[in-house]
C-alpha positions as a Markdown table, in Angstrom:
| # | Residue | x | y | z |
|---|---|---|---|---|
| 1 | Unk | -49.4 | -13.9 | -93.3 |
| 2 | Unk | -48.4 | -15.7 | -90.4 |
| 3 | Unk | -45.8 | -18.8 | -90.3 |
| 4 | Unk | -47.5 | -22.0 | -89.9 |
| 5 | Unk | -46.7 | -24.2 | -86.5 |
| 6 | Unk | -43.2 | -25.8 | -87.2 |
| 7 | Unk | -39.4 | -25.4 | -86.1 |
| 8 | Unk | -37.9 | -22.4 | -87.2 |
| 9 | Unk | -34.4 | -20.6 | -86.5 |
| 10 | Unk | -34.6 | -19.5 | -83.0 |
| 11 | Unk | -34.0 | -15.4 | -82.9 |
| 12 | Unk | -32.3 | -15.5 | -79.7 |
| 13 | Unk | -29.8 | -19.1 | -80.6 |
| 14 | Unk | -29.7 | -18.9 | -84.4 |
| 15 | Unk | -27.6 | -22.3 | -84.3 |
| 16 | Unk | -30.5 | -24.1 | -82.6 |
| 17 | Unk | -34.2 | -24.1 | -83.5 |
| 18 | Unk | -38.0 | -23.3 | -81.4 |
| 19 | Unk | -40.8 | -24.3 | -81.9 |
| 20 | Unk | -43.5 | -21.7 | -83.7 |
| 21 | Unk | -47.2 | -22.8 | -82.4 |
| 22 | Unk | -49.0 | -20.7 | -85.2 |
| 23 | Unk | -49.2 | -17.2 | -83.2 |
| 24 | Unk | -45.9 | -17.0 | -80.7 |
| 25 | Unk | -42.7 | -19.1 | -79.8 |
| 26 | Unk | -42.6 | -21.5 | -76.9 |
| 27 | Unk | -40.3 | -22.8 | -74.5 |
| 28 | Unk | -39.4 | -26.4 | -77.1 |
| 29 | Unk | -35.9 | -25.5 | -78.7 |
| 30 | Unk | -33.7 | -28.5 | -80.2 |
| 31 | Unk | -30.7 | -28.9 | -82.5 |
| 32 | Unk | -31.4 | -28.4 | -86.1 |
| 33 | Unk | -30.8 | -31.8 | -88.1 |
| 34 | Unk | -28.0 | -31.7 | -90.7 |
| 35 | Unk | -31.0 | -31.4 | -93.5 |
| 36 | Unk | -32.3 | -28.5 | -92.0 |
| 37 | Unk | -29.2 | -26.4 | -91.4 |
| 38 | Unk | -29.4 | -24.5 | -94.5 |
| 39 | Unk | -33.2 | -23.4 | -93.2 |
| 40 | Unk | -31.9 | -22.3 | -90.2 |
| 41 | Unk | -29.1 | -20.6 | -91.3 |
| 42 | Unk | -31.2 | -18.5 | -93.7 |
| 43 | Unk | -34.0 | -17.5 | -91.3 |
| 44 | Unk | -31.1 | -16.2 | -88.9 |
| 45 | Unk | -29.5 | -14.0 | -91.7 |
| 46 | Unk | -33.0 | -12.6 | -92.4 |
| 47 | Unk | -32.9 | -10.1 | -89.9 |
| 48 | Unk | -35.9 | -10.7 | -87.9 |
| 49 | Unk | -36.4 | -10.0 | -84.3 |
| 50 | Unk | -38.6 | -11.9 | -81.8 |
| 51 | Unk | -42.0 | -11.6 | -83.8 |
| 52 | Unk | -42.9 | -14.8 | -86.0 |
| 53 | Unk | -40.6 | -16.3 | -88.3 |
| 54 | Unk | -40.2 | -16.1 | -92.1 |
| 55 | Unk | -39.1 | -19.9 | -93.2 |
| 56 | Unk | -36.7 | -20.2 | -96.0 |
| 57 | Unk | -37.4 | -24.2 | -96.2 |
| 58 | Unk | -40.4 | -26.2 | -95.2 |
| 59 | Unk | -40.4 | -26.4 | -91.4 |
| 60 | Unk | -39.7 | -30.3 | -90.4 |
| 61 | Unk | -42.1 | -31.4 | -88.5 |
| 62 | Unk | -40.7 | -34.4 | -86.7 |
| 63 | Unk | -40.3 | -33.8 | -82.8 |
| 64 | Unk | -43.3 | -32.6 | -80.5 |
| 65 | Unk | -45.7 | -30.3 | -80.8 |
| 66 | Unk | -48.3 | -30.5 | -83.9 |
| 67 | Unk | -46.9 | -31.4 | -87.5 |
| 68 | Unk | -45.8 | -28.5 | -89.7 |
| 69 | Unk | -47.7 | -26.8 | -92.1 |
| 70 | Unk | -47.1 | -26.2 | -95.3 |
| 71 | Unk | -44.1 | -24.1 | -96.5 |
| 72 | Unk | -44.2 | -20.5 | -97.6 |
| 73 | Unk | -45.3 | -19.5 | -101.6 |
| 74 | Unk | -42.6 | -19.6 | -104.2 |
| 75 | Unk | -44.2 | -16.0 | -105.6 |
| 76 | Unk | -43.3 | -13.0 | -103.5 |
| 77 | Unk | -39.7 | -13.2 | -103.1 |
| 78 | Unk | -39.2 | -17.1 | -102.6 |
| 79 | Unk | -36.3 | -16.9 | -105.0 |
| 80 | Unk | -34.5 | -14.5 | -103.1 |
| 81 | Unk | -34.6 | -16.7 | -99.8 |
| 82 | Unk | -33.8 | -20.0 | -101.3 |
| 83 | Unk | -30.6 | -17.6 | -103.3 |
| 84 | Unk | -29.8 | -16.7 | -99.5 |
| 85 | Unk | -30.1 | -20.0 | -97.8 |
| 86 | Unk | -27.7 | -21.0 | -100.5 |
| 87 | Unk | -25.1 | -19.0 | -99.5 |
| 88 | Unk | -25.5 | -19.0 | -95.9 |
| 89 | Unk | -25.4 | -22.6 | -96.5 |
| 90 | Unk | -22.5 | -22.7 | -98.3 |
| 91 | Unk | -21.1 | -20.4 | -95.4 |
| 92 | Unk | -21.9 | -22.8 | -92.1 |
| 93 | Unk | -20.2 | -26.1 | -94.5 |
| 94 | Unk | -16.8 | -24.2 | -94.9 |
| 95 | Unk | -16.9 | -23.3 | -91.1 |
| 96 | Unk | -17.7 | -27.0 | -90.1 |
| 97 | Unk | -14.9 | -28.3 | -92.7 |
| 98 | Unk | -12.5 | -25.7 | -90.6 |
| 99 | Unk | -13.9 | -26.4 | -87.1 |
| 100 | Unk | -13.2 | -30.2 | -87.8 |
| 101 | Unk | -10.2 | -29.6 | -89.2 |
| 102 | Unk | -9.2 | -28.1 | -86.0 |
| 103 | Unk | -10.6 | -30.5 | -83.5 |
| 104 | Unk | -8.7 | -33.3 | -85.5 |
| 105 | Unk | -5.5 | -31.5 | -85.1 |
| 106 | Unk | -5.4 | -31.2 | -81.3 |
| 107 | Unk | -3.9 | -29.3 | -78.8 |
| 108 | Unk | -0.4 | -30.6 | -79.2 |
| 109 | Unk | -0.3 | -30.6 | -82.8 |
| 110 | Unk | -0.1 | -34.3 | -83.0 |
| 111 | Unk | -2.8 | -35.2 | -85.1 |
| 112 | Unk | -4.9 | -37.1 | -82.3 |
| 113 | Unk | -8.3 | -35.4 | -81.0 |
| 114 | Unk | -7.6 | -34.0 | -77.8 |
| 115 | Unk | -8.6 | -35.8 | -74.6 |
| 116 | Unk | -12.4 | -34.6 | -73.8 |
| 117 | Unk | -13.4 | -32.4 | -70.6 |
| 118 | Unk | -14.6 | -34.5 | -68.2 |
| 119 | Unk | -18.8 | -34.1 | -67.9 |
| 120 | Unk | -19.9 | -31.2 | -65.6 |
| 121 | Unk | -20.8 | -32.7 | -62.0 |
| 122 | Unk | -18.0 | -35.4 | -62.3 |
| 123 | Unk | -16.0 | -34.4 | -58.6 |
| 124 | Unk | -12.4 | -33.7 | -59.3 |
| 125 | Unk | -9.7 | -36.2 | -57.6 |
| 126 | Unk | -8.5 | -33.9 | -54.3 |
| 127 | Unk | -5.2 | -32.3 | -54.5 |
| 128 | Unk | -2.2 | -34.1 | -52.9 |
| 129 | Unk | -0.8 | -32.5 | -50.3 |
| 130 | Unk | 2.3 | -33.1 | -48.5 |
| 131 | Unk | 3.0 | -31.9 | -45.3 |
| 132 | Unk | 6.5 | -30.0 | -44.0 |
| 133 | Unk | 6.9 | -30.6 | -40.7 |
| 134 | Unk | 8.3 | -27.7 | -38.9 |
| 135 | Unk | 11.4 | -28.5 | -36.5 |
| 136 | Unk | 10.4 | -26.8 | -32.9 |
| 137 | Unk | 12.6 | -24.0 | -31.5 |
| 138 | Unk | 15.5 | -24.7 | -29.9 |
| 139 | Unk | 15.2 | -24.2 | -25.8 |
| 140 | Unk | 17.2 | -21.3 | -26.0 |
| 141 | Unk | 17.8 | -19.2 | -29.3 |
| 142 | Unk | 21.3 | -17.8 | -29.2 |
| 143 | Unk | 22.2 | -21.3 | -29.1 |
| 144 | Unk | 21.9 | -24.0 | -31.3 |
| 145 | Unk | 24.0 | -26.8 | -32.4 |
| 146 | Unk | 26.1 | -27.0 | -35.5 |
| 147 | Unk | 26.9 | -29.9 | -38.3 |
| 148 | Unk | 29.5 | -30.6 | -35.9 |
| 149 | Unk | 27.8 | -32.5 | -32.8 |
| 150 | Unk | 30.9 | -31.6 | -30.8 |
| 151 | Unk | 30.4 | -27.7 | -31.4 |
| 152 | Unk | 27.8 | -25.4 | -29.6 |
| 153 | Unk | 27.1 | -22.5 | -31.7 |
| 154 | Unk | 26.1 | -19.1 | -29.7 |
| 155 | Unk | 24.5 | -16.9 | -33.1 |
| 156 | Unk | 23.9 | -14.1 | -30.7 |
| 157 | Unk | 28.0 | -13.3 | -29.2 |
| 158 | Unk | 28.8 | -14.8 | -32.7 |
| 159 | Unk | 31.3 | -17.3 | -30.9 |
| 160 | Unk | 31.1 | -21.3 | -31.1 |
| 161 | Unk | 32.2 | -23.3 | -27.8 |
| 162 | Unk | 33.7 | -26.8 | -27.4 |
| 163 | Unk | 31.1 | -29.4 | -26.1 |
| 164 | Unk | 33.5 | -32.1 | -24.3 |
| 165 | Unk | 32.7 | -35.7 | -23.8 |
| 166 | Unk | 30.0 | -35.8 | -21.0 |
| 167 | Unk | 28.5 | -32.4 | -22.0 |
| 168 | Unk | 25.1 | -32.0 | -24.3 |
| 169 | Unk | 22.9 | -29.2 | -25.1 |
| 170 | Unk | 20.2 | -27.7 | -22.6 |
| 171 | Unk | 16.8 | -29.6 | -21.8 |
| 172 | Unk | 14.0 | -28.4 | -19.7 |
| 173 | Unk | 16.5 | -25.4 | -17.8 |
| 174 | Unk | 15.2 | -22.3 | -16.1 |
| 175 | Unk | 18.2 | -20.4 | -15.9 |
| 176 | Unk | 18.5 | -18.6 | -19.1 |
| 177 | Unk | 21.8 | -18.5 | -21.7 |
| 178 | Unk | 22.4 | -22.1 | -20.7 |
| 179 | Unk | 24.3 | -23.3 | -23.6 |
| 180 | Unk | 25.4 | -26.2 | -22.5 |
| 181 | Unk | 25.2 | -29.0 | -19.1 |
| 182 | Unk | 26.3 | -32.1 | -18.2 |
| 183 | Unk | 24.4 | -35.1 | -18.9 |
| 184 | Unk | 21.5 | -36.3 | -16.5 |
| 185 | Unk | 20.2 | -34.6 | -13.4 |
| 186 | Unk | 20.1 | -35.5 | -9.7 |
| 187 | Unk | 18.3 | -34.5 | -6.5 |
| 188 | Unk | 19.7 | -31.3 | -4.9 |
| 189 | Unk | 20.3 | -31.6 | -1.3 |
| 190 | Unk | 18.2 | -28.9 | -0.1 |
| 191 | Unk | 15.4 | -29.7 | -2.8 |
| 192 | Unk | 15.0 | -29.4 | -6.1 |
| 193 | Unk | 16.5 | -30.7 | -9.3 |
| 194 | Unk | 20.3 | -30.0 | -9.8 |
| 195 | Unk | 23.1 | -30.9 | -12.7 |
| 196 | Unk | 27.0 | -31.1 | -12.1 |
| 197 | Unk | 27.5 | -28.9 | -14.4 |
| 198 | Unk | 26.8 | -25.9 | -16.6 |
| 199 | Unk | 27.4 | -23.1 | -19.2 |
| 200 | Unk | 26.5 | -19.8 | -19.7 |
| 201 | Unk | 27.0 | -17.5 | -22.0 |
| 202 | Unk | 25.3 | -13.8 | -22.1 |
| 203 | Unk | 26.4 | -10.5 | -23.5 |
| 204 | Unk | 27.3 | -7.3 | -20.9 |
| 205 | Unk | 24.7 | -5.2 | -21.3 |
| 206 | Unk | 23.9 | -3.1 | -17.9 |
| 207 | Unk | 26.8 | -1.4 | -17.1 |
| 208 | Unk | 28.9 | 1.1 | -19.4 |
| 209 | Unk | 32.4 | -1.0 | -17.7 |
| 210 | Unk | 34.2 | -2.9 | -20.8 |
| 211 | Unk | 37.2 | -4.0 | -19.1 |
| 212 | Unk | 37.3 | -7.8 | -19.3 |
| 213 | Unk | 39.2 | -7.9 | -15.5 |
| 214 | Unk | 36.7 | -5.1 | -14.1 |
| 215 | Unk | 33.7 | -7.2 | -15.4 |
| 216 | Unk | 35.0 | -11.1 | -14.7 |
| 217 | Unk | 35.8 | -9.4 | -10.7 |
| 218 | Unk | 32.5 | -7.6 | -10.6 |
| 219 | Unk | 30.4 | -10.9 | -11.4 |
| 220 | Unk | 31.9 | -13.7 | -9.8 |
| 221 | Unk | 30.2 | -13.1 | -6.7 |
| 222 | Unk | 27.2 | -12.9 | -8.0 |
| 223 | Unk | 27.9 | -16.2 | -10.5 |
| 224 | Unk | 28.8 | -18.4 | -7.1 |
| 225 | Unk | 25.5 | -16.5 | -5.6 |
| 226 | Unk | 23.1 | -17.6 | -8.8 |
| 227 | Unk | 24.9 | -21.4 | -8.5 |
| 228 | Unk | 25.1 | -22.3 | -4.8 |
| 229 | Unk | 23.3 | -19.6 | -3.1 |
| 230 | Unk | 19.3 | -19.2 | -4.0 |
| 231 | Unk | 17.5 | -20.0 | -6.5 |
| 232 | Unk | 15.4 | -18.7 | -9.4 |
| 233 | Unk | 12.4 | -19.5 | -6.8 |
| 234 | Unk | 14.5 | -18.8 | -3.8 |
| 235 | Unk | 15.3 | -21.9 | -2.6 |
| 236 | Unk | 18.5 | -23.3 | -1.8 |
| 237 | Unk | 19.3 | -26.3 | -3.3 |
| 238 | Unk | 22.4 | -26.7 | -1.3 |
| 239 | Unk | 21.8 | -24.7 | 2.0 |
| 240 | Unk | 23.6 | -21.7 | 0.7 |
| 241 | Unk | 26.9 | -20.6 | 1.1 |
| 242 | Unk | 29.3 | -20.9 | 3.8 |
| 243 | Unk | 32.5 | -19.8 | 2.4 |
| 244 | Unk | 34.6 | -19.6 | -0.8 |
| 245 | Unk | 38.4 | -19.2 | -2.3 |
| 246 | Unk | 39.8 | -17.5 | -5.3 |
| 247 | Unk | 41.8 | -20.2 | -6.8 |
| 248 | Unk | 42.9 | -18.5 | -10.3 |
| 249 | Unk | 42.7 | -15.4 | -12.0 |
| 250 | Unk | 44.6 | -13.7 | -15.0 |
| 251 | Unk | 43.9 | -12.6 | -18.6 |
| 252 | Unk | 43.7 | -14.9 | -21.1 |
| 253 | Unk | 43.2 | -14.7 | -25.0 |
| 254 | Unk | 39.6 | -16.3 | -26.1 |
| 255 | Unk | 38.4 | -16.1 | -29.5 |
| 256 | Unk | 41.8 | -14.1 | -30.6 |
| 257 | Unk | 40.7 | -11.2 | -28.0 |
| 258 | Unk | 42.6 | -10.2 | -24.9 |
| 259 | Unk | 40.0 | -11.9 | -21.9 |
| 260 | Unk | 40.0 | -12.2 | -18.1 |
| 261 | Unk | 39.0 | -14.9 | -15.7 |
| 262 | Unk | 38.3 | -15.0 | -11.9 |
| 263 | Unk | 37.5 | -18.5 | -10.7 |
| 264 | Unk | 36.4 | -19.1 | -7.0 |
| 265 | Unk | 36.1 | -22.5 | -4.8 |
| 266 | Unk | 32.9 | -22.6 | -3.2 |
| 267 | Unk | 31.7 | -24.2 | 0.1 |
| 268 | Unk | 28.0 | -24.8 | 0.8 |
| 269 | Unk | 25.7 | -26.5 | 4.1 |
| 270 | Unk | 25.3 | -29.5 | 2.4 |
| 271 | Unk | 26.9 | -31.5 | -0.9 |
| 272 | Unk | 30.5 | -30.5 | -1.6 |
| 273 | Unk | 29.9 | -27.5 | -2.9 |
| 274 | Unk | 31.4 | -26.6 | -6.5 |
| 275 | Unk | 33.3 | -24.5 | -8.2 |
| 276 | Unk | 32.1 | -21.0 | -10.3 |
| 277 | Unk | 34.2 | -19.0 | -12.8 |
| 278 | Unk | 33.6 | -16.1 | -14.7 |
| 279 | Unk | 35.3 | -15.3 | -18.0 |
| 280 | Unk | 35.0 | -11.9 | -20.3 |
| 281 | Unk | 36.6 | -11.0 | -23.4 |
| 282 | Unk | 35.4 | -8.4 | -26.5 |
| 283 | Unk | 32.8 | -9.7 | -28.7 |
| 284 | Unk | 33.9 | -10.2 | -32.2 |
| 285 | Unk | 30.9 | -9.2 | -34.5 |
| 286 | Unk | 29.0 | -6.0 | -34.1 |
| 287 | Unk | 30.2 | -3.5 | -31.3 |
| 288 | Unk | 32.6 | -5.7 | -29.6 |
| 289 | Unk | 30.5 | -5.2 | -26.7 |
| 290 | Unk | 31.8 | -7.8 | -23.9 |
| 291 | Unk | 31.0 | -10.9 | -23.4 |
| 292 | Unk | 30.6 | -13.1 | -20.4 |
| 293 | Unk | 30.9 | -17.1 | -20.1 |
| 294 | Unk | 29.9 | -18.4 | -16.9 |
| 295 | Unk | 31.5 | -21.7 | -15.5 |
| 296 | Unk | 29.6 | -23.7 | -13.2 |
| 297 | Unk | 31.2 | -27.0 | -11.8 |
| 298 | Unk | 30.1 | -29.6 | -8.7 |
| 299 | Unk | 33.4 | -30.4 | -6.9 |
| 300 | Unk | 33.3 | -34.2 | -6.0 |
| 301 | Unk | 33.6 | -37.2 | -7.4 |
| 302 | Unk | 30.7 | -36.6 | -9.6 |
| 303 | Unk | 31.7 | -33.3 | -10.7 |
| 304 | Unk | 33.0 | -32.3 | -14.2 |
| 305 | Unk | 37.1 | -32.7 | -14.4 |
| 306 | Unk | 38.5 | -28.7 | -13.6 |
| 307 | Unk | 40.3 | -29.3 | -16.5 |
| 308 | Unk | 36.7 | -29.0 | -19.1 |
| 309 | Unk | 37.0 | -25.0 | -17.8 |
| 310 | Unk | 40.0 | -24.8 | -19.2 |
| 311 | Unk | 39.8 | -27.0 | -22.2 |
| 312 | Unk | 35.9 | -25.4 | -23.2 |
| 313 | Unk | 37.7 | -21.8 | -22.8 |
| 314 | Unk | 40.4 | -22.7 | -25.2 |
| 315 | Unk | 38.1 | -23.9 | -27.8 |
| 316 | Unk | 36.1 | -21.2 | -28.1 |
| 317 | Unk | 36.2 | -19.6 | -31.6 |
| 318 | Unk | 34.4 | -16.9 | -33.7 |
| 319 | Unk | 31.6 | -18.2 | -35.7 |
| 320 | Unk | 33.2 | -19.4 | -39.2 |
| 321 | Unk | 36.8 | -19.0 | -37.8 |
| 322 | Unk | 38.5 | -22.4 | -36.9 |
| 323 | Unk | 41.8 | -21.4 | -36.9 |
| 324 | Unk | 41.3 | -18.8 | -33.9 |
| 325 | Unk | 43.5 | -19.4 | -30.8 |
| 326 | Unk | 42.5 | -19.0 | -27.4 |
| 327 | Unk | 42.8 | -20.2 | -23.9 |
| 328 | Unk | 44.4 | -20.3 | -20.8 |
| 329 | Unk | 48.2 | -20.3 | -21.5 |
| 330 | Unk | 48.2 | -19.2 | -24.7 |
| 331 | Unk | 50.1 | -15.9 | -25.8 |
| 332 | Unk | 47.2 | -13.1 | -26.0 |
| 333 | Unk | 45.1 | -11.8 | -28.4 |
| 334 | Unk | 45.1 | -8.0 | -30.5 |
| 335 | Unk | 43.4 | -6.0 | -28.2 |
| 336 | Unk | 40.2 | -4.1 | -29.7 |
């Protein structure tokens, strides 16, 4: 016989119940009330698919939809469900006893009910983020300044130079290897913008030539050319040049190598003209391939002292090597 109309253990959610209009389940489900859990319980255990349900209690009929019918006969096997819903009763109390139990205990073990989830929907409080700001490369890469503010570091000839009083790091320079000028600019006589003074240090790489006199005599033309003569642009700032002196040459020991130095007076069409030096010794890391530092000083009053050539050359060490000597006048170097 068919079920009454009534709440019954839903087939597909046995821990909820549906509602059971008499010939098919409908879309009403609700949570079974604490008197009702042993009904619901046993018509879940009974082993019933989706076609109508066999109660084990009288269906409640509180809710919506129309009020339950009468229960199912005690003759016919009544005693067997009610035997069932008894156990399966007995069953769903231990398991809420243990689930409490649980809750109660918490996540940390403390005792204390664990913070609830917050409801779904509830937006989340957006990440904090802090940002890194990156530092911006350095104008030119082989050289960048150390801890020491007095200390130019050239990473790529592995060799750290001096930076005297009046000298700071490259700004805004076209000429590449710069590592280091004199402080301020001024207007070039024959246009442009010039400074008194400048570094540069680059590693030999065109010619197979790794004598440190047959390299510092084979650039210093073109050094004096690069400074006085044209420019990147080929302009010339000071008129180009008229005439020039060697003034001093010799070896000399730089970074505990055995180096050599050429170093010419120059004489341009306009502004005093200046003074340009070329200086080679062996690398110290890698191949030892050679290494040129070119010296280019405004003679004048506002020109760098003559005596910073001599005093950057001297300082100039291998990277992580204080104790290095070096310079002019100093007794020279192990040869490579």
């Amino acid at each position: 016989m068919t079920p009454p109309p009534g709440w019954y253990a839903d087939p597909t959610a046995p821990h909820q119940e549906r509602w059971w209009d008499g010939t098919a389940w409908t879309d009403h489900r609700r949570t079974p009330a604490a008197a009702g859990a042993a009904g619901s319980a046993a018509s879940a255990s009974s082993g019933q698919g989706f076609g109508p349900p066999v109660p084990a209690v009288t269906p409640v009929s509180e809710g919506f939809g129309p009020p339950a019918g009468p229960g199912p006969s005690s003759s016919g096997g009544g005693g067997r469900y009610r035997a069932v819903a008894l156990v399966v009763a007995a069953a769903v109390l231990v398991a809420a006893v243990v689930t409490g139990a649980v809750l109660l205990r918490g996540s940390d073990g403390s005792g204390t009910e664990p913070d609830a989830a917050p409801p779904a929907g509830t937006p989340s409080a957006p990440a904090t983020t802090t940002d890194t700001a990156t530092s911006p490369p350095s104008a030119d890469p082989s050289a960048t300044s150390s801890a020491d503010p007095s200390v130019v570091v050239d990473e790529l000839n592995g060799i750290t130079l001096p930076l005297p009083e009046g000298w700071v790091l490259p700004e805004h320079v076209a000429e590449p290897d710069v590592v280091m000028t004199t402080d301020g600019t001024y207007d070039c006589p024959g246009g442009g913008i010039c400074r008194h003074g400048r570094v540069i240090s680059r590693t030999v790489t065109d010619t197979d030539e790794t004598s440190p006199r047959a390299l510092a005599e084979a650039d210093i033309a073109d050094a004096a050319d690069d400074a006085y003569d044209e420019d990147l642009i080929g302009r010339s700032p000071f008129g180009g040049i008229e005439s020039h002196q060697a003034v001093a040459a010799g070896q000399v020991a730089v970074s505990g190598r055995a180096g050599y130095y050429v170093r010419w007076r120059v004489t341009t069409a306009e502004g005093p003209g200046g003074y340009v030096q070329s200086l080679v010794f062996p690398s110290t890391v890698g191949t030892g391939a050679p290494v040129l530092v070119r010296y280019v000083f405004d003679a004048g009053e506002d020109g760098p002292p003559l005596a910073d050539m001599d005093r950057i050359t001297k300082g100039i060490r291998p990277i992580g090597d204080a104790d290095t000597g070096g310079g002019v006048g100093s007794d020279l170097g192990p040869t490579p």
